[in-house]
C-alpha positions in Angstrom: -18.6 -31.0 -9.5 -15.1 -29.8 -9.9 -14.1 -26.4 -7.8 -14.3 -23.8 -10.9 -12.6 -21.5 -8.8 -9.6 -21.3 -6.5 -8.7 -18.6 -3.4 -4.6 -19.0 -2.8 -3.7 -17.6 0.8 0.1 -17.2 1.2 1.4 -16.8 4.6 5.0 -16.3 5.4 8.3 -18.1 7.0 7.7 -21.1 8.5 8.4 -24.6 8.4 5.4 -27.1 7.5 6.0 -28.5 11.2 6.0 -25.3 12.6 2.7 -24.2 10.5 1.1 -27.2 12.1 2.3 -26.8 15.8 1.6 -23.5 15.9 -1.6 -22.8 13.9 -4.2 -24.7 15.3 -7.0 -23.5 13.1 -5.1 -24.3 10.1 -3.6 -27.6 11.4 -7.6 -28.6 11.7 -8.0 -27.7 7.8 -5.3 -29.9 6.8 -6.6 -33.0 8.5 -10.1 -31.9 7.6 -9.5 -31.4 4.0 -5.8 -32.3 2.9 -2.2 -31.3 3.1 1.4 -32.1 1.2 4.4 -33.6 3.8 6.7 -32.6 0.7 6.4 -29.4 -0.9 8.9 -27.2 -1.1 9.6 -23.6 -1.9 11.6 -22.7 -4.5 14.0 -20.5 -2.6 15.1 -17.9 -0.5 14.0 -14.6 -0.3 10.5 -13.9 -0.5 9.8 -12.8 -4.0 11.2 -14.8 -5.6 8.4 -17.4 -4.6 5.4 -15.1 -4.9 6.6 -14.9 -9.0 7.1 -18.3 -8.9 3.5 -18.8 -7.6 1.9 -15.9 -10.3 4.5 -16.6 -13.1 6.3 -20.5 -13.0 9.6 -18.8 -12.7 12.0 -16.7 -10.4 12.3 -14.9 -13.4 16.4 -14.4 -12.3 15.0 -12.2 -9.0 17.6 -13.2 -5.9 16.2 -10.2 -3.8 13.0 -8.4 -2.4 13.6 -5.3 -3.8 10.3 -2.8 -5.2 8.8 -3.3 -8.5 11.1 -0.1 -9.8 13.7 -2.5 -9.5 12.1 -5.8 -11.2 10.5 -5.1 -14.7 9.3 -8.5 -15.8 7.6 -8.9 -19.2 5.2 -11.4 -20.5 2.2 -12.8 -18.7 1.6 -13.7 -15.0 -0.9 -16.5 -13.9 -3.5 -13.7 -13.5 -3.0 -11.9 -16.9 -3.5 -15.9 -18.2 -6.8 -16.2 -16.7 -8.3 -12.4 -17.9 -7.0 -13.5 -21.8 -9.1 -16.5 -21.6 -12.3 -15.0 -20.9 -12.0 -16.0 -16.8 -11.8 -13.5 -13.7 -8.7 -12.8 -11.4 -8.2 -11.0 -8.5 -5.2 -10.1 -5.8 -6.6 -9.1 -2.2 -4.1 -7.3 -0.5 -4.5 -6.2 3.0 -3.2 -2.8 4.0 -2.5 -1.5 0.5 -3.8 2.2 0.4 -4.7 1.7 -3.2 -5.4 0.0 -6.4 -1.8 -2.3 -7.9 0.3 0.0 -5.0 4.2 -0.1 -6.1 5.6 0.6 -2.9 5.4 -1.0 0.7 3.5 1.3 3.2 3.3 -0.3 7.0 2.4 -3.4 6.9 1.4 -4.0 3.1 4.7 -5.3 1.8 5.1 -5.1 -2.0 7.2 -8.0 -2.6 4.7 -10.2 -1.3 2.1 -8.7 -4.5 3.7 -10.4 -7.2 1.6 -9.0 -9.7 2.7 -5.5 -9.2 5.8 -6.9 -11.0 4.5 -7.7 -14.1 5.3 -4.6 -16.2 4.0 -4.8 -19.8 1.3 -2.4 -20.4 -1.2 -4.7 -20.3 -0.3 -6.8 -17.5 0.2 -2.9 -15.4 -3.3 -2.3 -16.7 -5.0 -5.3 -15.3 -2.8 -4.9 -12.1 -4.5 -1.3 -11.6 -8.1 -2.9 -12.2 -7.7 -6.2 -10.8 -5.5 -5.4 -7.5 -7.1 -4.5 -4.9 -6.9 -3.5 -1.3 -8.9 -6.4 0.4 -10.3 -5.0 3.5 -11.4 -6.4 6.6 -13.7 -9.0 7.6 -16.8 -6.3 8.2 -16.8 -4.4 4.8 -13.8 -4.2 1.9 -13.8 -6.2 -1.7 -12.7 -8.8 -0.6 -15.6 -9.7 2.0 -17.9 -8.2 -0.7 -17.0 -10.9 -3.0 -17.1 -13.4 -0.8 -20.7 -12.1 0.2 -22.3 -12.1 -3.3 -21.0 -15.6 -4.7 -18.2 -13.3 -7.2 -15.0 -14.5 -6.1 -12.8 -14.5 -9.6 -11.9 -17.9 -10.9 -8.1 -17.3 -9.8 -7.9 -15.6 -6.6 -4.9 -14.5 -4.3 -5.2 -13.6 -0.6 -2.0 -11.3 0.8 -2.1 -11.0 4.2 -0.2 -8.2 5.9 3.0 -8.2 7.6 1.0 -9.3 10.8 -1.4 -11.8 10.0 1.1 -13.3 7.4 3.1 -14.3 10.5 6.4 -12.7 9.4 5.9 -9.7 12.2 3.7 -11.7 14.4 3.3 -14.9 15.8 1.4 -17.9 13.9 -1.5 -17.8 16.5 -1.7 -14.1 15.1 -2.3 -15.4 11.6 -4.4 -18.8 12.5 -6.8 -16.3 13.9 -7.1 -14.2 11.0 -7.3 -17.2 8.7 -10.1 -18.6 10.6 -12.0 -15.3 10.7 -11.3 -15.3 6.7 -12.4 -18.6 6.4 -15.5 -18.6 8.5 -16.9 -15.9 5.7 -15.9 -17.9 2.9 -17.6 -21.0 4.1 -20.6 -19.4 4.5 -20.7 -17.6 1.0 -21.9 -19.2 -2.3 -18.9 -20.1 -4.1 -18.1 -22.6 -1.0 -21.9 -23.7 -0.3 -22.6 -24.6 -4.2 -19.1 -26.5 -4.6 -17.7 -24.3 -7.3 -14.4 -23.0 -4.7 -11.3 -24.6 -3.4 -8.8 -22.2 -1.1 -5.3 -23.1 -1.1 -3.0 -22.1 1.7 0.6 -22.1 1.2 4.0 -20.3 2.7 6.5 -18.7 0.6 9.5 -20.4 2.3 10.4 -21.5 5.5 12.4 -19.9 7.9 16.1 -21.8 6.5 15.9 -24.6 8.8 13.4 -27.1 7.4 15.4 -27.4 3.5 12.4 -25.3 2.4 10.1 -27.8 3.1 6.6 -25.7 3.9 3.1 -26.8 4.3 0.4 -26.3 1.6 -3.2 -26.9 2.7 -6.1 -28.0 0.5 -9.5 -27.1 1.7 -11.9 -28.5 -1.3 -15.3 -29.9 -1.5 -14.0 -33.1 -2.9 -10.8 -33.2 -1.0 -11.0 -35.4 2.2 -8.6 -36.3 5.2 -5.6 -36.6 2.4 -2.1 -36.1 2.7 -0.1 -36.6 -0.1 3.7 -37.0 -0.2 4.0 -35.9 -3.5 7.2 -34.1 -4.7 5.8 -30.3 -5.0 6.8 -27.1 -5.3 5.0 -23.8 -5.7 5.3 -24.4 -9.6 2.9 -27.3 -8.6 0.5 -24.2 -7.4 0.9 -22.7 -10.6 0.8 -25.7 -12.9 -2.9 -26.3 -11.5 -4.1 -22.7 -11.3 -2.8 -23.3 -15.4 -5.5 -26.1 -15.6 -8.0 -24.9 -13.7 -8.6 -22.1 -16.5 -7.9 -24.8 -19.2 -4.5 -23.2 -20.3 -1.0 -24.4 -20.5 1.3 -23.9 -17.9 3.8 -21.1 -17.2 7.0 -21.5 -17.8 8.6 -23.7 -15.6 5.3 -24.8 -14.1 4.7 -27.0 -17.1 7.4 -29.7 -15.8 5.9 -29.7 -12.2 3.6 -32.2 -10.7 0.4 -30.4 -10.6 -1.8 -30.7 -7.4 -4.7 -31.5 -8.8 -5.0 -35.0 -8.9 -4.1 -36.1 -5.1 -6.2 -33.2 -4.2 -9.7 -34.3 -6.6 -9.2 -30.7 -7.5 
């Protein structure tokens, strides 16, 4: 069996050679499972690549300026997946509350790309669907986990810490593998039904944007594809995975999914 759902973890800023010198944890995923040598981000700053990820397009934004400043119309990945019957969900650690529009501490708006997504409808599903995640101990996020409910398109936002743009990548390898111990143990894994995805926005302008994207599926073993990706790749497969056709720019990307038995 297929995954029928997918959990996308984006941490922040670092070159795929960095990612796997300095993250341990994750480094062991990507030989475990499977890992691109190729995929790049689409550019520089940050949000541009988190639309990119939830939308197949920069959508014009050059900057990482607040939501008040970006109104983008039209569907994102997640607004795709509620229309067509299936379940999404953003998990953003430290937000105080439901779709927040503003940055408070160390929850960064412009890493919630959904907040950006403006029509009425997509606001509406932002508000019900965006969540604070909460901690490993208690939070939606572990809840979900817990009782086999994780949507079929899932995002993970770390905070400014454990996304390793305030703190070091051994800070964020040990969150990840505290995140990931829970979801291994939780129904969606066990049964076969989840793959998790983790990918960087960009790199830190040294590596030509070359960043490491890790595959951790039941299906997908010890492979490392040198495929030509970029985050529309992400996109173009969270597209298929809910049997709809891609976003926007996604739909000329190579999709991940068949390197990856995804």
């Amino acid at each position: 069996m297929l995954p029928t759902k997918v959990l996308v973890i984006v941490e922040e800023n670092h070159t795929a050679t960095a990612a796997l010198n300095g993250m341990p944890y994750l480094a062991r995923l990507a030989r475990t499972y499977g890992r691109t040598t190729k995929y790049h981000a689409i550019t520089h700053p940050s949000l541009p690549n988190y639309l990119a990820i939830a939308g197949g397009s920069t959508f014009g934004v050059k900057n990482d300026s607040d939501p008040s400043s970006h109104h983008i119309t039209g569907s994102s990945i997640f607004d795709q997946a509620l229309a067509s019957g299936r379940t999404a969900t953003v998990y953003a650690e430290g937000m105080q509350a439901a779709c927040a529009l503003t940055s408070h501490h160390r929850y960064a708006v412009r890493h919630n790309p959904w907040t950006y997504f403006s029509d009425p409808g997509a606001r509406a599903n932002c508000r019900a669907h965006d969540v604070p995640a909460g901690t490993t101990a208690s939070g939606a996020l572990r809840s979900d986990i817990r009782a086999g409910t994780l949507p079929t398109v899932g995002m993970v936002i770390p905070d400014l810490c454990h996304d390793a743009h305030d703190c070091s990548l051994a800070t964020a390898d040990g969150w990840l593998g505290s995140w990931m111990a829970a979801i291994q143990k939780g129904p969606d894994w066990t049964s076969g039904r989840l793959a998790v995805i983790v990918t960087f926005d960009e790199d830190d302008r040294t590596g030509g944007n070359t960043v490491l994207t890790t595959v951790v599926a039941p299906h997908t073993h010890a492979i490392v594809s040198a495929g030509a990706y970029t985050h529309y790749s992400l996109t173009r497969y969270l597209s298929a995975l809910i049997h709809q056709p891609p976003l926007r720019r996604a739909a000329t990307a190579t999709s991940l999914r068949p390197a990856f038995h995804l």
